[in-house]
N, C-alpha and C positions, 0 to 999 in steps of 0.2 A: 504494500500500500504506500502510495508516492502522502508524501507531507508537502503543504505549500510553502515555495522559496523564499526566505523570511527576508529577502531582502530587495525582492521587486514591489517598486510604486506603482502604486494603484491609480490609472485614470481617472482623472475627474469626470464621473459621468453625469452625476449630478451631487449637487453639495447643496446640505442641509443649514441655510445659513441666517443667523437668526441676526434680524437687522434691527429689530426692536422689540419694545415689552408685549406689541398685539399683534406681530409679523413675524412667522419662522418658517422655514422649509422653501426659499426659494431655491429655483432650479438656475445654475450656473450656466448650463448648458444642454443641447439638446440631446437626450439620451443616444438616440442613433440617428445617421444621415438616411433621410430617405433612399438613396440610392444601393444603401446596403443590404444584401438579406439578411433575412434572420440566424439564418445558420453560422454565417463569418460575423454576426455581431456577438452571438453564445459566444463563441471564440474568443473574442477580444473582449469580452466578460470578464468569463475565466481567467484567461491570461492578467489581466486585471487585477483577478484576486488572486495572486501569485501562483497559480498551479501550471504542472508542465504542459504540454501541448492535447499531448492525448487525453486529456481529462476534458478537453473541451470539444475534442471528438464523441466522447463517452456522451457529454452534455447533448449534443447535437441528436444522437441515437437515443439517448432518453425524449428529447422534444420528439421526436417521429408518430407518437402517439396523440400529439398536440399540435391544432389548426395553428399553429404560430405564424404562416406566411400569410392565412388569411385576417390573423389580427394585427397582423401590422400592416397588410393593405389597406384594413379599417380605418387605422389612425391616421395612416398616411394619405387617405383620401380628404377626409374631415379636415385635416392640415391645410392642404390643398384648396378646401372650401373656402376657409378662414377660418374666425375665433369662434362662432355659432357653430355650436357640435362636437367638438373637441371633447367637450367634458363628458358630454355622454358617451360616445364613440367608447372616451377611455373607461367609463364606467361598464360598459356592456364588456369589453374587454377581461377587465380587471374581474368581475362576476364569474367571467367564464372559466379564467384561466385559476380564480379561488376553487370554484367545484368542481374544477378536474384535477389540480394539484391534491383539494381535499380526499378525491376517489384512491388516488394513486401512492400517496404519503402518508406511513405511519407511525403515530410519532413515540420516542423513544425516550427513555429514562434518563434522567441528566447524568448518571459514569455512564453510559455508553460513550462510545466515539463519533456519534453520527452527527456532529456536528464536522465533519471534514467531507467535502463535497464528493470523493470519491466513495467513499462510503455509503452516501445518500444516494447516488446514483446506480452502485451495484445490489444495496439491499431495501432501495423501498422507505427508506426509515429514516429520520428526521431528528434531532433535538435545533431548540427554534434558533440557533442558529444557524443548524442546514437548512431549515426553512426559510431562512433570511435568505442565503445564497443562491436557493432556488429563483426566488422573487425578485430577487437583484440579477443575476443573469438573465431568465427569461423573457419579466417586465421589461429592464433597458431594452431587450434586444428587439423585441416588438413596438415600441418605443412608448412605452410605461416609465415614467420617471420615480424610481423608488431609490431608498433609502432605508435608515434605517434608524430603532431608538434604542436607547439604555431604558431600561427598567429599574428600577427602584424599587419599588411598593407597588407588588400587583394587586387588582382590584378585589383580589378575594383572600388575601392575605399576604404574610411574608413571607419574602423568600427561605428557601432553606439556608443551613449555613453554607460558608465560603461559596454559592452560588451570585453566577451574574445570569441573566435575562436579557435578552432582544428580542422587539418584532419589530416587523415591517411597516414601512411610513412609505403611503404614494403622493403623490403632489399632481393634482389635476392642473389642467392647462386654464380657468379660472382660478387659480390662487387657492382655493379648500386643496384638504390633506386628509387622507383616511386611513386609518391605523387597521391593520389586519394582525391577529397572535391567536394564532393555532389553541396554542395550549390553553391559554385561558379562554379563550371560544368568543374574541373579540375579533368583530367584523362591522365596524362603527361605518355610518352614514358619511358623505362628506361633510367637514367641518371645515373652520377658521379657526388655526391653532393657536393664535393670540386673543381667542374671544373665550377661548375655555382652559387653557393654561396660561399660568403668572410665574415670569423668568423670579428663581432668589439662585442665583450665583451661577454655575453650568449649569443647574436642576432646572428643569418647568415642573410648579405643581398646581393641579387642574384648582379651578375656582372652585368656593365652595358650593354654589349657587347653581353652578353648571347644570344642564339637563341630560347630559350624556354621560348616565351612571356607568356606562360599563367600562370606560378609558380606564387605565390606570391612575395612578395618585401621583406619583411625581417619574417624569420622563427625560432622559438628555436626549435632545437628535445629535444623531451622529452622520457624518459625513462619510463621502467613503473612503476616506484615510481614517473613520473611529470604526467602519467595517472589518478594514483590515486590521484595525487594532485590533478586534476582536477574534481575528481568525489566530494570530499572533499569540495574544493570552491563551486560550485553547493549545497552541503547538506548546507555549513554556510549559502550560501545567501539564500536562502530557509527560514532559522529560521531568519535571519534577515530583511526580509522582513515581518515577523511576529511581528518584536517586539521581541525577542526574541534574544537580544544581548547577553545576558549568557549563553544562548546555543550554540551561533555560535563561539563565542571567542573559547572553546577548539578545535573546529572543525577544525577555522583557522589552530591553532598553529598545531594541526596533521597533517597538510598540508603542511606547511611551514617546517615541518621536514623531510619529503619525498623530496620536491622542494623547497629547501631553495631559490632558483634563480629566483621561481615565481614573477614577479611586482603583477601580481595581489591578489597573494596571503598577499604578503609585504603589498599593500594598504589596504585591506582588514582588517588586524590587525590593522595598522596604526586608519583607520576611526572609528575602536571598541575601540581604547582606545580612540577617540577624545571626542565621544559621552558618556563613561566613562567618560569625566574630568580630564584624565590623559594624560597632556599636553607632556613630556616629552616624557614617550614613546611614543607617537602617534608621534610625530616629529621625532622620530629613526628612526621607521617602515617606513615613507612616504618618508622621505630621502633617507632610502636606496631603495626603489621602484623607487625613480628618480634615484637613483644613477646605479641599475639596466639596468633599460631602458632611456636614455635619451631622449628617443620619443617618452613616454607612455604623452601624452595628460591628461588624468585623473590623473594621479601623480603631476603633474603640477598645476593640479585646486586645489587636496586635500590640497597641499601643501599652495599653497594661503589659501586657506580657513581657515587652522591654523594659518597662519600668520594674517588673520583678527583679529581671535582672540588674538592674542599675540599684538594688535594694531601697528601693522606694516606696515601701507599701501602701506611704497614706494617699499618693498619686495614683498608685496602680489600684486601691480600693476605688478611686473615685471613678476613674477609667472602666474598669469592667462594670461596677454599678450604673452608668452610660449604657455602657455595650447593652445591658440586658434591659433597660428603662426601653432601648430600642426596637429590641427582639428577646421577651421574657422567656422565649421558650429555648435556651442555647448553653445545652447543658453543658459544652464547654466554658464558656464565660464564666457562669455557675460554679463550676465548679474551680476555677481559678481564682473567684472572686474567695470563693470561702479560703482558699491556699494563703491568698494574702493578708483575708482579717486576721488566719491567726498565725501569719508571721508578722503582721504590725503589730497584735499582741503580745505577741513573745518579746517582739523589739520593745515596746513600752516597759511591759514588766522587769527589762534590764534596768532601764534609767537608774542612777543612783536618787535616792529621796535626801533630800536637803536636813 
């Protein structure tokens, strides 16, 4: 099984670019040139998102089951027309290629591997990152302008630990954007994503007042350099759940230069120098992952966790007590937390009494 080349830049196919507090997700550029097909746009997709050649062949043989020349005739007729009908065009588009994706994709337990596109394309099977890259190849190629978001707080709860989340963000040719996520069975109407989320720092978190209960609670779009970050985090942690800390460390940092704004990429480095012994930076990195997200829950535990080490208990008490005000139910934190009240109590009960 080929891994993507961690060190090819990803075309701007389109970028997620938020230009104010009530405007996000414009489109840089036009997904594909009408004059390409489909088939050499999967291609240059792929290629895109750093994999070898033949995976974009694989790509190609996978769409064969899928009208893709005929929905991109669609759009590129409606183009053609002018601005009246574009959005529908891409809307009837977007429907189809949702419930035939949905027929064919099943989606798959977050340790599996199937978030690596060859994977998804030999076995059927999905975690919603391959479903991103489906959507992201496909869509562009037919010329769907998609993207994608960081998840945070999904709508029916928290995430598990040390997990991240993405779904798919499209951007219709009127300015609305419509969120598609498999997993949690969102497939929202078009919207205006400055009318129902409110930017605090890289986060959007939706209004409270919003009428489209089913979006998530707080979103970052990403670009597709935070795509590839994400394909990136995935290749580190992969080698680092091997054991294999020296291979994942450059992986991070190719990542973290695509989406400098990632927490979890931040944390991610942070935890590789921790386990490196290189205290200093590891406290840069995790700090600014807090500093990032203030509501990343794991940034919060990692955080403690170095301060164990630096024997700081009454900081590391305060730090996991965070971590878990975030996400009560993390029986790691939990039980770190308890480790450090009673070694700040052992500490105290040293003190000399005057």
């Amino acid at each position: 099984m080929k891994r993507p080349r961690c060190g090819t830049t990803m075309a701007v196919i389109f970028a997620c670019v938020v230009t104010s507090a009530t405007q996000a997700a414009d489109a840089a550029e036009p997904a594909v040139r009408p004059s390409t097909s489909a088939g050499d746009a999967m291609r240059r997709m792929v290629t895109a998102l750093g994999y070898e050649p033949d995976v974009g062949d694989r790509c190609v043989a996978f769409s064969r089951s899928l009208p893709v020349d005929r929905w991109k005739s669609a759009i590129d007729s409606a183009t053609r027309r002018g601005a009246d009908g574009i959005a529908e065009a891409e809307s009837r588009v977007i429907e189809e290629l949702r419930r035939r994706l949905d027929g064919i994709i099943r989606q798959a337990d977050g340790g599996s591997g199937y978030w690596n596109l060859p994977d998804v394309l030999a076995d059927r099977q999905a975690q919603c990152l391959g479903n991103c890259q489906l959507w992201y190849v496909l869509g562009n190629a037919v010329g769907v302008r998609v993207a994608a978001i960081e998840v945070s707080r999904p709508a029916d709860g928290e995430l598990g630990e040390h997990e991240t989340h993405v779904a798919t963000l499209i951007r219709l040719a009127d300015g609305r954007v419509r969120m598609i996520d498999t997993r949690y069975g969102i497939d929202s109407g078009p919207f205006r994503f400055g009318e129902v989320y409110r930017r605090d720092g890289a986060w959007w978190n939706r209004a409270e007042l919003s009428p489209h209960r089913s979006l998530h609670r707080r979103v970052r779009p990403l670009d597709s350099g935070g795509l590839e970050a994400a394909i990136l985090l995935n290749i580190g942690n992969t080698y680092r759940r091997a054991g294999r800390d020296a291979d994942a460390a450059p992986i991070y940092d190719r990542g973290l230069t695509r989406d400098p704004d990632s927490p979890a990429l931040n944390l991610a480095v942070g935890e590789t120098f921790f386990r490196a012994g290189t205290w200093d930076e590891a406290e840069r990195s995790i700090r600014a992952a807090v500093a990032i997200d203030p509501e990343c829950s794991d940034a919060h535990a990692a955080l403690g966790t170095l301060l164990t080490r630096q024997n700081k208990w009454g900081e590391a008490v305060a730090a996991f007590e965070r971590a878990i005000a975030l996400k009560p139910h993390s029986p790691d934190a939990i039980q770190r937390l308890r480790d450090a009240q009673r070694r700040r109590a052992e500490a105290g009960s040293k003190v000399p009494t005057p």
